[in-house]
ZASEVO-479047 format. One record per residue: x negated, y negated, z negated of N, C-alpha, C, CB in turn; residue in three letters. Coordinates in steps of 0.001 Angstrom, whole numbers, plus 500000, padded with zeros to 6 digits. Each point is the difference from the previous one (the first is absolute). Glycine has a CB too. Layout:
N
XYZXYZXYZXYZAla;...
//
This chain:
311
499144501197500000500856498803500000499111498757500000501856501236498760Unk;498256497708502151499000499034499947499936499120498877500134500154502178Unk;499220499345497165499643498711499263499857498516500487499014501716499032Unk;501443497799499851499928498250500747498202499776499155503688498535499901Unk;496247500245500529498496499421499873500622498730499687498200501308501733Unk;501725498213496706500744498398500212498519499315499895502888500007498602Unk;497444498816501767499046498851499895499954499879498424500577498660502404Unk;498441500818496671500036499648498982500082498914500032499244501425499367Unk;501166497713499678500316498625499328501010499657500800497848499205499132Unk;502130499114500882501148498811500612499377500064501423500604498051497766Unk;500538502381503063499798499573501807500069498301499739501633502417501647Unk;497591496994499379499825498648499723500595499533501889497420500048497450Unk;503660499469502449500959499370500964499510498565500494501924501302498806Unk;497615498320502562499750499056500036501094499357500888497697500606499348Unk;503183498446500678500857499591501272499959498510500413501557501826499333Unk;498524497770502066500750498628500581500749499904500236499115499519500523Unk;501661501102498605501876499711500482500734499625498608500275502143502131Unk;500564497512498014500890499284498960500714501501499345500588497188501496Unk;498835503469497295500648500978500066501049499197498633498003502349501241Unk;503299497966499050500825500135498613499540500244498836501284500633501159Unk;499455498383497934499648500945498960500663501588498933499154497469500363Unk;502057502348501047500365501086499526499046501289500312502230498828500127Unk;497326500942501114498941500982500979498999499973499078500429499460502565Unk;498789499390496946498689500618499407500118500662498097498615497836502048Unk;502640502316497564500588500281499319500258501597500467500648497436499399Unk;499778503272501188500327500824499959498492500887501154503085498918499092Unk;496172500354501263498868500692499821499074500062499309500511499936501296Unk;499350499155497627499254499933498746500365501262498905499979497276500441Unk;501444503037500042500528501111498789500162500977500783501247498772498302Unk;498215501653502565500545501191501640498979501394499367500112497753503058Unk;500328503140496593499710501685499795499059499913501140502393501397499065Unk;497100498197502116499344500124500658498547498784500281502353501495500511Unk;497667497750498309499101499139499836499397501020498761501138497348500980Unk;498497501440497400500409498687500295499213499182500907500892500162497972Unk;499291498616502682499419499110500893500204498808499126500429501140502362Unk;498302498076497999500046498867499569500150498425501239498582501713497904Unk;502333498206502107500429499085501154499334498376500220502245501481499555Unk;496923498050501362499383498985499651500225499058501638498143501419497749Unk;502499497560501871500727499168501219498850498895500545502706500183498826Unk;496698500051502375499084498872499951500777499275501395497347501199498722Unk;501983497451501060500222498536500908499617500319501411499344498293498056Unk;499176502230502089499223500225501091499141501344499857500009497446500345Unk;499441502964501138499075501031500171499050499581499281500548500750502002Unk;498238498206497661499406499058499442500153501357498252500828496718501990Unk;500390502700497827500289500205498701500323501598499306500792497527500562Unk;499116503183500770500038502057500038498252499946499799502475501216502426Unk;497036498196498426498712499982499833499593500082498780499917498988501718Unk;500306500084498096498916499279498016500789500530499470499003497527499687Unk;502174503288500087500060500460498746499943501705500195501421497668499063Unk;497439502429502463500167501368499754498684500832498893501360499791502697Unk;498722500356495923499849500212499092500138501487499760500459497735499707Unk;498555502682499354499894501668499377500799501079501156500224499066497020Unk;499055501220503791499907500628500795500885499097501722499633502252497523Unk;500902496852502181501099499843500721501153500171499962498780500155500682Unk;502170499398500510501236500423500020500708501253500032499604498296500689Unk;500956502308499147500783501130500303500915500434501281499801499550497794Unk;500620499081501903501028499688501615500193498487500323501652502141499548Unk;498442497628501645500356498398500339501483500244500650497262498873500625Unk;503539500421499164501127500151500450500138498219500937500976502251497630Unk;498918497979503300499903498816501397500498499499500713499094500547500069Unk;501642498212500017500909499645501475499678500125501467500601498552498578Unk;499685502208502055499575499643501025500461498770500944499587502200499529Unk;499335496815500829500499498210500075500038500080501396498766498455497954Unk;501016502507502957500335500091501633498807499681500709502370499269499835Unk;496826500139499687498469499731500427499219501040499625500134497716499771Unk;498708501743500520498773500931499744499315500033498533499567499532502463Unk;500857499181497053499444499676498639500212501453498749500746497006500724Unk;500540502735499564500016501699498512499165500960500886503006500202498627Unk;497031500318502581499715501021500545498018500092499102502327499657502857Unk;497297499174497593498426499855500049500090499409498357499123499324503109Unk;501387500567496292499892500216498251500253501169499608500690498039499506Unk;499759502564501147500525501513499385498794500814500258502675499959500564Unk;496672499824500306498728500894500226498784499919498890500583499650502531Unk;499545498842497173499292500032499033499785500986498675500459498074501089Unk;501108501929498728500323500777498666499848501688500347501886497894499094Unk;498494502423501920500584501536500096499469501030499819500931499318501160Unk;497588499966498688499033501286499712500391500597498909498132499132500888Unk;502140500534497962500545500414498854501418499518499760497745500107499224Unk;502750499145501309501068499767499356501314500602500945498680497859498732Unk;502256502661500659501231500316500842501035498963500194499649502144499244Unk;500413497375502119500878499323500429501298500259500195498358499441500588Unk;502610499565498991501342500450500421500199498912500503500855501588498560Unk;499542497568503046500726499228500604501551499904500338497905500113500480Unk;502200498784498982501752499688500630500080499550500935500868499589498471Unk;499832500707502430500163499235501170501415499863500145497941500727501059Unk;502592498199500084501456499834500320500968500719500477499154498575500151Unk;500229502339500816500478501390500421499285500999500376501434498970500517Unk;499298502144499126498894501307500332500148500642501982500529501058496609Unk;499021497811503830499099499736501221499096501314500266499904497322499453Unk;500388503689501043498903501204500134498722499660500147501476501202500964Unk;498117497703500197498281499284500545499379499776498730500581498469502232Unk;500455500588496915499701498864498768499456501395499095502268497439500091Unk;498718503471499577499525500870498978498683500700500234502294500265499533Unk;497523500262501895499127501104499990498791499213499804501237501747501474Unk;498705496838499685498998499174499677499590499979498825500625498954501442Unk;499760500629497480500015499415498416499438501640499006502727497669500455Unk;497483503538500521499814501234499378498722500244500588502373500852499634Unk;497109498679501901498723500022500077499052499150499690500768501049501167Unk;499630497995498249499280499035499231499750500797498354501258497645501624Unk;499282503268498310499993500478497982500914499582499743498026499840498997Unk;503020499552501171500827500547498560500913501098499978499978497863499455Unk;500226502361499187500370501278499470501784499933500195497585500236498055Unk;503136498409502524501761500182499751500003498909500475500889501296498008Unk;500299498090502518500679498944500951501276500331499196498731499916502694Unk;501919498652497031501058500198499486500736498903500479499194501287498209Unk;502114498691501757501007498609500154500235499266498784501261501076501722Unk;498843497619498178500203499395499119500947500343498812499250498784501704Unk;501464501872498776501169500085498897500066501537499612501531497903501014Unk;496937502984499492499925500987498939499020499705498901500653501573501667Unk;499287497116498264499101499563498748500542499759498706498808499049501546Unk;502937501671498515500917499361499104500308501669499678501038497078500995Unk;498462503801499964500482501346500042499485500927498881500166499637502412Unk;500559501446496940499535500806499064498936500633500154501792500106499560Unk;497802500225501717499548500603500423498273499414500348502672500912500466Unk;497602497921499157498273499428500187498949500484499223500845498035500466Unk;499765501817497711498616500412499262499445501278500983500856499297497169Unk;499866502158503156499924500866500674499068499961500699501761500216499779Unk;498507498544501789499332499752500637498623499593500187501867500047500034Unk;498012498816498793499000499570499832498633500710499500501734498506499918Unk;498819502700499323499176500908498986499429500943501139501572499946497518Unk;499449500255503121499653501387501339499187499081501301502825501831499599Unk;497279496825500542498539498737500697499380500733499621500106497579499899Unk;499213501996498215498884500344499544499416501064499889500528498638499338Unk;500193502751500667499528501550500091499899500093501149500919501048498347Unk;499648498611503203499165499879501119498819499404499581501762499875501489Unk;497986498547498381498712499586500295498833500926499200501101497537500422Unk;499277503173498220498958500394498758499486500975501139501166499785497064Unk;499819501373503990499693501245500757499304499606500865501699501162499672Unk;498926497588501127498774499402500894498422499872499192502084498457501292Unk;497894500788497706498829499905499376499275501451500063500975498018498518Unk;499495502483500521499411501577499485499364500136501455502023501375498004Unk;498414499149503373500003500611500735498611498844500765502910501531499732Unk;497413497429500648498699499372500391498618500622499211501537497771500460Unk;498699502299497956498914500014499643499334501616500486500748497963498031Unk;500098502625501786499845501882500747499084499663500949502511501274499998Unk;497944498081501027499373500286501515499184498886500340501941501282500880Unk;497630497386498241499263498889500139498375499985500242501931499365498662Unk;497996502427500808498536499450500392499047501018500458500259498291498343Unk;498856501665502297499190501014500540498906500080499131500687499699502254Unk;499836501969497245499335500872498823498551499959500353502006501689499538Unk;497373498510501920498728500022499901499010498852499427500730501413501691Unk;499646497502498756499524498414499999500440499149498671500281500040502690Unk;501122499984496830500671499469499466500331498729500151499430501496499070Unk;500791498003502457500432499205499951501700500173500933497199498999499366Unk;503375499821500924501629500266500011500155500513501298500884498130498470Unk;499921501930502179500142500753500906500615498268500576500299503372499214Unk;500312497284502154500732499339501249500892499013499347500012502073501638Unk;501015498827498231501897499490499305499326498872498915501981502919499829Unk;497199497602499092499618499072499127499268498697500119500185501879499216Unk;499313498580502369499059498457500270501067499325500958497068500856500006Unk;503754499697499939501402499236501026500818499146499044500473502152501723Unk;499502498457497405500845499519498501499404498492499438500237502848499103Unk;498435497659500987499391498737499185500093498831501241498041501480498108Unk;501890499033502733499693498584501355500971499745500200498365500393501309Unk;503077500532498310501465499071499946500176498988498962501091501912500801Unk;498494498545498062500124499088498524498986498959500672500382501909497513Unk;498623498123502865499216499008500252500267498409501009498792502388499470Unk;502071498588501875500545498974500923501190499347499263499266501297502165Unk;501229499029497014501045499497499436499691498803499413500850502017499764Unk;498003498264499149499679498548499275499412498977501436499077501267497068Unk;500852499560503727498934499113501203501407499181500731497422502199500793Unk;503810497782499029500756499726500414500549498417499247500086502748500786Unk;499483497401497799499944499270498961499020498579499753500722502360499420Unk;498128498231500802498881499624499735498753500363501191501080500196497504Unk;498971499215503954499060500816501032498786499429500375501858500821500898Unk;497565500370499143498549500000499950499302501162500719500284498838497881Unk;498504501225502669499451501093500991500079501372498966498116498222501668Unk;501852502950499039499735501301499262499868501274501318501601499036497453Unk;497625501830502579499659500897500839499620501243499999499783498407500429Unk;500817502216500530499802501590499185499021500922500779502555500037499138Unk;496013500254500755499451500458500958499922501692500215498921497678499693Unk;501055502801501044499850501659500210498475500111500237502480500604501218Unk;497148500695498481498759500304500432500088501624500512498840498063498267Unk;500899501717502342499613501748501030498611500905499626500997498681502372Unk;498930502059497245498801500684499348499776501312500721500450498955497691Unk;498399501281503088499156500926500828499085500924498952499919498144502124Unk;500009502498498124499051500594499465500591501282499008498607497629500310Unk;502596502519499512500331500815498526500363501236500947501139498064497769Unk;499251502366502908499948501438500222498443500197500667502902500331500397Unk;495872498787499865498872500476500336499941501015498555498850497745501767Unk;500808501282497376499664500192498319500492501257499847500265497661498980Unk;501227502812501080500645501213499663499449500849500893502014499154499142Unk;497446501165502688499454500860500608499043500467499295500647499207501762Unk;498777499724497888498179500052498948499859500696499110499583498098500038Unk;501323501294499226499214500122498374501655500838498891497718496702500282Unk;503363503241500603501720500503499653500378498872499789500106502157498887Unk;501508498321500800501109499128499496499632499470498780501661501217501065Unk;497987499579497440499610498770498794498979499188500390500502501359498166Unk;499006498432502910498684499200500207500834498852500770497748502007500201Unk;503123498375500501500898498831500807500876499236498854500301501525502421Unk;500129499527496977500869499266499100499417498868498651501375502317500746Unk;496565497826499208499679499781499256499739498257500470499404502761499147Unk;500358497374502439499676498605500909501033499712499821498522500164501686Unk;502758500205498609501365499299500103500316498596498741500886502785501011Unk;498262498675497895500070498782499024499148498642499397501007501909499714Unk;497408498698500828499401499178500014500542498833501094498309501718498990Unk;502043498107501906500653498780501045501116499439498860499802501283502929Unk;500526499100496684501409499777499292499116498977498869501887502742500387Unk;497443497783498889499262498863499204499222498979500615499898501553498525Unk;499235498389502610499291499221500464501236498551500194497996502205501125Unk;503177498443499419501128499431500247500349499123499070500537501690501112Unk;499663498790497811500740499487498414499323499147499427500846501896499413Unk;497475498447501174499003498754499120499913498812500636498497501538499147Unk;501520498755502253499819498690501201501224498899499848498900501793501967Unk;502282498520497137501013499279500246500602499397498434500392501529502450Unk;500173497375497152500347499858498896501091500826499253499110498096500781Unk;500927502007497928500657501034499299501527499413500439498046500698497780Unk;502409498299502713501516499318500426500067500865501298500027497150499033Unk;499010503281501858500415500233501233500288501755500274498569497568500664Unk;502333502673499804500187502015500071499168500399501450503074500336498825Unk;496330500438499995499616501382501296500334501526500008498121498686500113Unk;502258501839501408501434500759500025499354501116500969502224497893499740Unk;498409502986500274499426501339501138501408500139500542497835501660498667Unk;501611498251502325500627500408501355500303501377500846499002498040499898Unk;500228503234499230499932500238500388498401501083499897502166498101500558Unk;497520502949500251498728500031499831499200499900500683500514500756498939Unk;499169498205501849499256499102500661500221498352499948499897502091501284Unk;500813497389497927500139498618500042500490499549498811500294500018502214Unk;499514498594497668499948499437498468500612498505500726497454501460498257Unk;503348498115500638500687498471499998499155499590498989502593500170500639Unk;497292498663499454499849498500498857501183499042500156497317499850500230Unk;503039499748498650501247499094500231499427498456498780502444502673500586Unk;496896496644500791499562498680499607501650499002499565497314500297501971Unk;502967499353496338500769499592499683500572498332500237499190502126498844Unk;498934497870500995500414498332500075498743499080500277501943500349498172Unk;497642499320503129499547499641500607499909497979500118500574502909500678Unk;497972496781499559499963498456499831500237499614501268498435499722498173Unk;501110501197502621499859499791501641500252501043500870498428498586499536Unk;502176501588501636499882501159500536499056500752500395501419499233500282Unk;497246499524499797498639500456500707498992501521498402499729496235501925Unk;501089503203497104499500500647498859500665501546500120499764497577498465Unk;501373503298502405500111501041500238499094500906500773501802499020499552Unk;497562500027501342498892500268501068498563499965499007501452498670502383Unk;498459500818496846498975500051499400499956501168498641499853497433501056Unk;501354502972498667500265500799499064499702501105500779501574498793498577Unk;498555501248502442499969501527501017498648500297500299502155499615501313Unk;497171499260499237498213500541499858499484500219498933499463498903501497Unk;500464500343497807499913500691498570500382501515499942500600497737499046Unk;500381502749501100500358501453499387499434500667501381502482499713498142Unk;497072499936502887499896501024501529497795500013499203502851498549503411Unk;496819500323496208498707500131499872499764500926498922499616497852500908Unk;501127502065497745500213501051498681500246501714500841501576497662498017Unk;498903502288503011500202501343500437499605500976500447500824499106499983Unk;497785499931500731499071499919501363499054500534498792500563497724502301Unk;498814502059496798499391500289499079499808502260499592501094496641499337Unk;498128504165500502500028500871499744500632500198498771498448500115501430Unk;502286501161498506500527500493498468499328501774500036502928498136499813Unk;497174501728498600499364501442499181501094500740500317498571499275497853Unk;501442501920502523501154500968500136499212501528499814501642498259501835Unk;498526502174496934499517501643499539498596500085500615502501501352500112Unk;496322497181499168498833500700500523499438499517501395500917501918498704Unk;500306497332502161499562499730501115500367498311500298500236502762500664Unk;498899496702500243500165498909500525501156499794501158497641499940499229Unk;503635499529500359501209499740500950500231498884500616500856501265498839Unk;499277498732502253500347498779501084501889499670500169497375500974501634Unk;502676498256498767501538500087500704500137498496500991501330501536497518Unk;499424498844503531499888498612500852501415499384499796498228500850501982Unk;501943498174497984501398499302499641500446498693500812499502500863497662Unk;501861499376502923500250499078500817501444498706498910499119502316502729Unk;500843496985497762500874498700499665501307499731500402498127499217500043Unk;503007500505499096501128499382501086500491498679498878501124502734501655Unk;499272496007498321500458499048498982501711499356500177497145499391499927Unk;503463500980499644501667499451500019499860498490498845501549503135500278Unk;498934496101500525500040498779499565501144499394499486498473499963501346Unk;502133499788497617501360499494499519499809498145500160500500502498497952Unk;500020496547503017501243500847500569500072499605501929501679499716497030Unk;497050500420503226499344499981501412500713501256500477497491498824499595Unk;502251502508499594500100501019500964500746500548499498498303500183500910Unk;502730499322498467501484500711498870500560499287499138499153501880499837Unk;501928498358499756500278499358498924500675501796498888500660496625501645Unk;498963504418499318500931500733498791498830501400500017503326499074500547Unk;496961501969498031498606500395499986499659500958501031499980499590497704Unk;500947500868502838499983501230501154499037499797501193502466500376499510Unk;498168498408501056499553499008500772498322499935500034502340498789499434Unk;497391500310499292498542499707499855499113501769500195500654497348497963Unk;500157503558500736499117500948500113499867500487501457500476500531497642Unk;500176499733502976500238500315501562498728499521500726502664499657499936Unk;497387498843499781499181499217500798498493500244499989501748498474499667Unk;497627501771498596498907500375499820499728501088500411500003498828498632Unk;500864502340501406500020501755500183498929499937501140502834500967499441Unk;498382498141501358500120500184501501498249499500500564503264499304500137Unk;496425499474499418498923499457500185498575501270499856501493497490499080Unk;498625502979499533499021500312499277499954501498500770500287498328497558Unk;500770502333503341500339501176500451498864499454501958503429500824497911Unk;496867498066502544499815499407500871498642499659500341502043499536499537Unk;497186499935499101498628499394499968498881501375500207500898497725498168Unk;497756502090502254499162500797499614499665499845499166499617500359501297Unk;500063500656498123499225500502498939498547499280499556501223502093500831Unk;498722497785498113498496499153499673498769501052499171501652497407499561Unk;497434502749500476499239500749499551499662501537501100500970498633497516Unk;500034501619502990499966501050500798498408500214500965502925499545499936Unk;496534499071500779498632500205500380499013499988499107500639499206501719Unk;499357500337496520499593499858499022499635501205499279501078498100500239Unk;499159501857498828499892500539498591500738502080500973500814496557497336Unk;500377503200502835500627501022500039499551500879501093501680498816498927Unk;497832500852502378499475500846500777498953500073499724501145499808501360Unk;497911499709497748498693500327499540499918501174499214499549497800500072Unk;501151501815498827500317501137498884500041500976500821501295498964498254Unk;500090501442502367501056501093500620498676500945501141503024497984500018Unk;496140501050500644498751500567500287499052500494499376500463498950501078Unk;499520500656497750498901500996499463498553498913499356500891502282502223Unk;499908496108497764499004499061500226500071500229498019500378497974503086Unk;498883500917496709499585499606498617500750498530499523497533501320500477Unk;503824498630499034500435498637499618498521499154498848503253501150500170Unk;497697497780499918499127498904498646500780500605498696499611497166501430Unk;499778502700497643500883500222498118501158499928500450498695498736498050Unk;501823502461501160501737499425499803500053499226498680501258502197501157Unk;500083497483499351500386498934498672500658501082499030500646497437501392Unk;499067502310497452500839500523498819501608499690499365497592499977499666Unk;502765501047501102501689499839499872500842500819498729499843499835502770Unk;499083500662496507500595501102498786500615499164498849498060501878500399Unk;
//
C-alpha cells in the first residue's frame, strides 16, 4: 500500500493577487497545508523575501505580456508555480506548462475548496521534479552536471538577463584524444583523462561559472557574467592552452587535441538551446588544435614536455 511523504513544517505561499481573506483563511487552516500565506506588491518583493530556503509556491497573474512569463522563470527552479489566467485558452495553458508551472487556474477557483488541494499537489510536483533532477544531474565519472542541468542554470540565468542585461557565454569544447588513451592504455585510463580535463576545466574558470559534460567527448563552460564579449574569447584560449598542455594518466604522459565553439548571449541567442546549439555546432565545425602538436607526437611514439599535475 503506498505511503505519503509530507513536507515538514509551514509551506510558505507566496502570491500577486488579491487573495481574500476568506481564501487565505481557509488555507492557513487547510489539512493539506499548513501554508503560510504571504501577499506581496511586486516580483521585486517575491524576490527579497525569498528567505530560509525559499518559497514553496508562487501563486501568479498572468498580465498577458511577457513580464510574468520572464519573472516566473526566475523563480521556478525551486519554486512551484500556480498561474491564473482569464481563460483556460489551450495555447495560453500549455505555453505557461512549458514554461514550469505546476497548475493554471481561473480566477474564481481561487475561492474554490479545492485549492489548498491544489496548491499542495503544485508543490509535490515541483519537490518530484527536484528529487529527480538531482538523480540524473550529474556525470558520475567527472562530477560535474550534465546537459538538462546546464540548460537549467542558463534558463535561470537569461531570465535575470532579461532584468538586468549584460554579456554571458557559453563555450563548448570538443576533446580528441580519449578513445586514443582507451586503445592504449584501457577504459580506467580514459576515464582517468576524462577527468583530469574536467579539472583543468574547473580551475581555468571562476568558482561562479559551470562546467558541464556533454557527453564523452565534450565539455561546456557557462561564462555567467561577462564585462565584455571579447572576454568569452579570451576565456576560451585560456582553457584550449590549459589543454594543449600534457596530463599524467597511470604512469604515462597524455596528450589530447581540442577544438572550440563560443555561443554568445544575446548576438547568437537569446534562449539556452539556441546558444548551446550555436557553440556545439561551432566547436563540432572548427579544427582541432594540438592535433599537429603534442598529440600526434605522443600517439607516435614521440617524447612530450612534463605533464602537468592534475591529481
Amino acid at each position: 500500500m503506498p505511503t505519503s511523504t509530507p513536507i515538514p513544517g509551514t509551506l510558505r505561499v507566496a502570491t500577486l493577487l488579491a487573495l481574500t481573506s476568506d481564501g487565505v483563511r481557509a488555507l492557513e487552516s487547510s489539512t493539506f497545508g499548513p501554508f503560510s500565506v504571504h501577499a506581496c506588491a511586486s516580483p521585486d518583493e517575491v524576490l527579497a523575501q525569498r528567505v530560509d530556503g525559499g518559497w514553496d509556491a508562487l501563486i501568479l497573474a498572468d498580465d498577458g505580456g511577457a513580464a510574468a512569463s520572464r519573472f516566473a522563470g526566475e523563480v521556478a527552479h525551486e519554486t512551484a508555480i500556480i498561474v491564473i489566467v482569464s481563460a483556460l485558452d489551450c495555447a495560453i495553458v500549455v505555453d505557461w506548462l512549458q514554461r514550469g508551472a505546476q497548475d493554471v487556474l481561473l480566477p474564481e477557483e481561487l475561492a474554490a475548496p479545492s485549492l489548498p488541494q491544489r496548491i499542495r499537489a503544485a508543490i509535490e510536483r515541483k519537490r518530484i521534479e527536484r528529487e529527480a533532477r538531482k538523480a540524473y544531474a550529474t556525470d558520475l565519472e567527472t562530477g560535474l552536471p550534465h546537459q538538462q542541468q546546464l540548460i537549467e542554470h542558463m534558463s535561470h540565468l537569461l531570465a535575470l538577463r532579461e532584468r538586468e542585461p549584460s554579456p554571458m557565454a557559453v563555450l563548448a569544447l570538443r576533446i580528441e584524444g580519449l578513445a586514443t588513451t582507451e586503445a592504449r592504455l584501457g577504459r580506467e585510463a580514459s576515464n582517468v583523462l576524462r577527468r583530469r580535463v574536467a579539472v583543468r576545466l574547473r580551475a581555468g574558470v571562476r568558482a561562479s561559472d559551470v562546467v558541464a559534460s556533454l557527453g564523452d567527448d565534450s565539455f561546456a563552460v557557462l561564462l555567467g557574467a561577462l564585462l565584455s564579449a571579447d572576454d568569452a574569447q579570451r576565456v576560451g584560449e585560456k582553457l584550449m592552452t590549459s589543454l594543449l598542455k600534457p596530463f599524467s594518466v597511470a604512469g604515462n604522459e597524455v596528450t589530447v587535441a581540442a577544438a572550440l565553439g563560443i555561443g554568445q548571449y544575446p548576438q547568437d541567442g537569446t534562449q539556452p538551446e539556441a546558444l548551446l546549439r550555436r557553440a556545439v555546432g561551432l566547436a563540432a565545425s572548427s579544427t582541432v588544435q594540438g592535433r599537429a602538436g603534442f598529440a600526434n607526437f605522443v600517439e607516435s611514439g614521440g617524447q612530450a614536455p612534463a605533464a602537468a599535475n592534475d591529481d
